[in-house]
N, C-alpha and C positions, 0 to 999 in steps of 0.2 A: 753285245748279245741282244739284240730288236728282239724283240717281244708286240706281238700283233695282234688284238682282238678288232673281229671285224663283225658286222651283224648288217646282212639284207638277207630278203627272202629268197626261196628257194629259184622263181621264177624272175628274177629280178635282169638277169645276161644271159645270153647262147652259154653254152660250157666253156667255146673257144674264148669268148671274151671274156669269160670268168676266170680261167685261166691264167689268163695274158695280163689282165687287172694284177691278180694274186701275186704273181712274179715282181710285176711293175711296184707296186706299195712294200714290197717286202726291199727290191730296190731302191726306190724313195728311202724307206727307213734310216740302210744301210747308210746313205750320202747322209742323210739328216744328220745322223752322230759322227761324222766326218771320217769315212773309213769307203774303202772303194769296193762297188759291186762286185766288182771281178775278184774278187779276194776268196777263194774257195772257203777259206776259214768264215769270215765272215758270213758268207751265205749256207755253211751245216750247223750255225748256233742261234740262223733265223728262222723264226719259228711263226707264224700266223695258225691264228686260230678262226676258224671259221664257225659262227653263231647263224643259227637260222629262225628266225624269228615266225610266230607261229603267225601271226597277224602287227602289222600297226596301224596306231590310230591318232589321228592328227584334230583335236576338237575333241574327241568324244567319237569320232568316226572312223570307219575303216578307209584306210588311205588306200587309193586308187594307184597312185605313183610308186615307186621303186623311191623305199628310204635307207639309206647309207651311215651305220654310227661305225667309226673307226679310232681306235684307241691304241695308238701307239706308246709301248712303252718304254724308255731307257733309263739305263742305271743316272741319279741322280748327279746333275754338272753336264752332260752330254750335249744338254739343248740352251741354245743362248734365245734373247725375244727373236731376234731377226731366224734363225734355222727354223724355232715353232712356225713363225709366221709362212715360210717358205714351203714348213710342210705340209701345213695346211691347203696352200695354195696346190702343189703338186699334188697332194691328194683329190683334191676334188678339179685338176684336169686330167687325173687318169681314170674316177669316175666319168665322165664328160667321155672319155676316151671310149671308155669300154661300151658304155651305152650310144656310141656315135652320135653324141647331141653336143648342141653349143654349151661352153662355163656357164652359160648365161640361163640355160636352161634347166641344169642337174645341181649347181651352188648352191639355192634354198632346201637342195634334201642332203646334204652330202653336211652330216654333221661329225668332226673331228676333236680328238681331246687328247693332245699330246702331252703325257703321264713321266711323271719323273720317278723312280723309287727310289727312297732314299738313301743314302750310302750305307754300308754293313746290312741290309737286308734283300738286297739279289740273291739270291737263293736256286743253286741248280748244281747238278752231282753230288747232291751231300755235302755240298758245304755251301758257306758265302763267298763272291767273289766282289771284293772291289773294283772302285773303277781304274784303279792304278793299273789292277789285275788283266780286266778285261780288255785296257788299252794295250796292255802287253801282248795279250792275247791275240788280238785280232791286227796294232800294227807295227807289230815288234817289241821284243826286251828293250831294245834302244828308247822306243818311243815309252816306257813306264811312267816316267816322270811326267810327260804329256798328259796323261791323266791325272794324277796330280793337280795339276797345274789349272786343267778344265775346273775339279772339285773346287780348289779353292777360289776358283773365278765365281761359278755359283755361289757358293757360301759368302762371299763378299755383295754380292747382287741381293742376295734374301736380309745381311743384315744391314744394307742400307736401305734397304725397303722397312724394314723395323722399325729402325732412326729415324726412317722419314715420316712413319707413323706415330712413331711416341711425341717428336716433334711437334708433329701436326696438333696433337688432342692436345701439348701446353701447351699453344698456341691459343685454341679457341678456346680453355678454359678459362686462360688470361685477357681475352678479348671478349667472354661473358662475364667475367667480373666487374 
């Protein structure tokens, strides 16, 4: 179930390219959490939200340029490092796209922050839906366990990142002693 908050101003694309953008990142999403565009389910539980920003300021100053913050969100285990890094990277060449400029030119305003929530707190229809749930949802009852299987891939990445922080501080405590 992608979940999209997106924030440029009002003048920022044509309507067509805003458009065409809108679809494009709501698709991006959809792949991000490995589930296929074309999947009609998938795309009536994708939802973007669109923020319009009354001014930004970059310094202390009104920014002259067209800025981009996009905040994709998926239920928590969805996104591995390499899928974040991917969608960031596709995000900001559909930015790139839509404003017909080089990567090289829309990359420094094109800021992304791809959002985990975390399991038991997705929240939509009146109730919670896990991700076992939602993988059932979107790519079959077969595929259930699938989700699963993402959760506990995550849950194992966050606590060896734990470990490898608690590690770390007896380390250097042991090393200032």
């Amino acid at each position: 179930m992608p979940m999209i908050d997106a924030l440029w101003p009002e003048d920022a694309l044509t309507r067509e390219a805003e458009a065409h953008l809108i679809k494009e990142l709501t698709d991006i999403l959809i792949k991000a959490e490995g589930y296929d565009p074309a999947n009609p389910i998938a795309q009536s539980v994708s939802v973007l939200n669109l923020h319009r920003p009354a001014a930004v300021f970059v310094g202390g100053e009104r920014s002259k340029a067209a800025r981009y913050r996009i905040i994709p969100s998926a239920p928590e285990g969805q996104y591995t490092d390499e899928s974040r890094k991917a969608l960031v990277k596709a995000v900001t060449e559909a930015v790139a796209r839509a404003e017909n400029r080089p990567f090289e030119d829309v990359a420094s305003r094109v800021w992304v922050f791809p959002t985990e929530i975390p399991e038991g707190t997705w929240g939509s229809r009146g109730t919670i839906y896990t991700l076992p749930h939602i993988h059932a949802l979107l790519a079959g009852e077969s595929e259930r366990s699938a989700g699963a299987e993402r959760l506990a891939r995550r849950r194992r990445e966050k606590a060896r990142m734990t470990l490898d922080a608690t590690v770390d501080v007896f380390q250097r405590a042991r090393d200032d002693a």
